[in-house]
N, C-alpha and C positions, 0 to 999 in steps of 0.2 A: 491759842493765839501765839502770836511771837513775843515769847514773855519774856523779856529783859525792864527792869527797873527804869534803865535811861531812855527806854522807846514810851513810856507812861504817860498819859497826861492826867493827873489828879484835881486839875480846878474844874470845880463843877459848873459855872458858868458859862468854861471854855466850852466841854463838853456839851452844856443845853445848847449853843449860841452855831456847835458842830452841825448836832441833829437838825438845827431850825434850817440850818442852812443848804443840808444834803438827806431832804426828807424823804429821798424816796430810795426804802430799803430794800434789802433781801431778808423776808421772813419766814420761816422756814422748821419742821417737825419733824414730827416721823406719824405715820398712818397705824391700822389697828392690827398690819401684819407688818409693822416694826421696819417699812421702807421709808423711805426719805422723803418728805416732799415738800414745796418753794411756792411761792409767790414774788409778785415785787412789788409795792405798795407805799404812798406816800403815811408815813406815818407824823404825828407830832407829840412831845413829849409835855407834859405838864405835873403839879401835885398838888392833887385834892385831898381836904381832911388829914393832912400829914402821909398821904401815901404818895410816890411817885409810878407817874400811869404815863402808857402809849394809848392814843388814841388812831381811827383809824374805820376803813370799811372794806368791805370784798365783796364777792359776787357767793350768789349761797350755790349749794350742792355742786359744787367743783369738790377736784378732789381734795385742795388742801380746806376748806371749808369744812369737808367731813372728818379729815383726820384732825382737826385742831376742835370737834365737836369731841370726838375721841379720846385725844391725846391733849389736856390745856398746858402743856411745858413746851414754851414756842423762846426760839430764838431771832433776834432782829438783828441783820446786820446794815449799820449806815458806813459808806465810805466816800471821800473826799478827792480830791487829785492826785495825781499818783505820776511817775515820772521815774526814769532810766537814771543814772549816776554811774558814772564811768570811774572804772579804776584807775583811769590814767589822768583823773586831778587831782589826785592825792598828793600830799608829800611825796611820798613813799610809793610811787606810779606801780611797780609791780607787787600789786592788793589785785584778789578779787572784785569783780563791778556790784554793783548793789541795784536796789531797788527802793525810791522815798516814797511813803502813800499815808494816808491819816485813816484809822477806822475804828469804829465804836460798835461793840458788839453788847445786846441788851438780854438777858435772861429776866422770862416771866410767865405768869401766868396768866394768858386769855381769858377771854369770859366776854359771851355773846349777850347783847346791848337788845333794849327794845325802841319800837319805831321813835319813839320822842326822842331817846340818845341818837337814832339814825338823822331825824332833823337838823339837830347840834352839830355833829360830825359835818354834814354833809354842809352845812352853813359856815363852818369853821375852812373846811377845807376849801369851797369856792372864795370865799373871801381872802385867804391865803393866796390862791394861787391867781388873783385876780386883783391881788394890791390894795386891798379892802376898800376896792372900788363901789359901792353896794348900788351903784347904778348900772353894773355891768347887768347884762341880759345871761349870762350864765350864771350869775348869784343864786345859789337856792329859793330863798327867798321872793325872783323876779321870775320862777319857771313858772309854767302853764302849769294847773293842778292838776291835769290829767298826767299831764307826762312827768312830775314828781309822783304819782300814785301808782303808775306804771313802771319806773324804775324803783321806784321803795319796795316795791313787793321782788325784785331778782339778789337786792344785798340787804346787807348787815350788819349793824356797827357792829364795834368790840371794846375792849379796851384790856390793856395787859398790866397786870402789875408787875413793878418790875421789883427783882429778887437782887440782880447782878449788873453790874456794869466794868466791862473790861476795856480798855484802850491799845490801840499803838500807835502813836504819832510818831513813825519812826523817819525822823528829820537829821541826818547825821551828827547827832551827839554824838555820840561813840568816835568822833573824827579830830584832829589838832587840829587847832585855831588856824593854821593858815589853812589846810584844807579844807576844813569848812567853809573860808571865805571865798575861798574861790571855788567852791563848788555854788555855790551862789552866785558867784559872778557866770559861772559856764552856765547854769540852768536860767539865766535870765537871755540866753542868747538862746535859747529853746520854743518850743511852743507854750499856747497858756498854760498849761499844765505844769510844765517847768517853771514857768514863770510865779504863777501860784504858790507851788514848793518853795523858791526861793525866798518871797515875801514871808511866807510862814516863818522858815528860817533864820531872815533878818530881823524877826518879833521877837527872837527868843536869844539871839547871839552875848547881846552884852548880857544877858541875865544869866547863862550857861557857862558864858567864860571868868566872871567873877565871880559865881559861884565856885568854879573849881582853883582858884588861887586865894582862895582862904584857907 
């Protein structure tokens, strides 16, 4: 990752509140002649028993299905909004341009679920993604038992321990006080995604600039 200290986010709340928010990642291995391979996949993070777990499903006998039956050292990447930053709001205008994006990268170990955890999962995630509406017609729970018995038999839950969690929230700390504010002011006149970044940004300003004048 792009590993600088000041691109870090260390609160872990921040980080769950990250993942809840931008579930649906890049997960990804390597297969059992050691090439590379992805999925993309809503995941959700929780801790059971004192361990901290991804939860989650796929489709079976795909390829990364098999290499993750192979290989259980899987990486998850979640990422958030992300946005252009011009050199020329700097102080100091002839700077190279940048790049601001949030992303949380998760190391762990997978491990294939039986149909009762495939229930769980698949009930968790419709109610997630349905507002925990439980009256919705696509709620697990409200499908026809045919056609949940007919989809339960093509996936599979999982669930990943996770080993690592690495960050970059890289929000131009690394910038003076005035450029940063006005790199906020210029990304607020951007699209959402600008917009987004800047609000991030304005979360963190007073606590980034008093911290460095002590």
């Amino acid at each position: 990752m792009y590993d600088l200290p000041y691109h870090k986010e260390s609160d872990e709340k921040v980080i769950n509140e990250f993942i809840g928010q931008y579930p649906f990642a890049f997960l990804t291995g390597c297969n059992e002649d050691n090439k590379p391979i992805a999925t993309q996949i809503p995941l959700f993070i929780e801790k059971t028993d004192g361990r901290k777990l991804l939860r989650g499903h796929l489709m079976k006998n795909t390829d990364h299905h098999k290499a993750f039956l192979y290989n259980e050292n899987v990486l998850a990447v979640f990422t958030g909004r992300h946005t252009y930053v011009s050199g020329t709001w700097y102080s100091n205008p002839y700077t190279a341009s940048t790049w601001n994006y949030m992303s949380v990268h998760v190391k762990g170990i997978i491990r294939f679920l039986d149909d009762q955890a495939l229930e769980d999962v698949l009930r968790m995630t419709t109610l997630h993604f349905e507002g925990q509406n439980k009256t919705s017609t696509t709620v697990f729970d409200n499908l026809p038992m045919e056609f949940k018995q007919r989809v339960m038999h093509a996936i599979v839950a999982f669930e990943i321990e996770i080993t690592e969690i690495d960050t970059v929230f890289k929000l131009s700390q690394d910038r003076d006080e005035e450029s940063y504010k006005n790199i906020i002011v210029r990304l607020k006149e951007q699209d959402e995604d600008g917009r987004v970044i800047a609000a991030e940004m304005e979360k963190r300003a007073d606590q980034l600039f008093s911290n460095r004048q002590k």
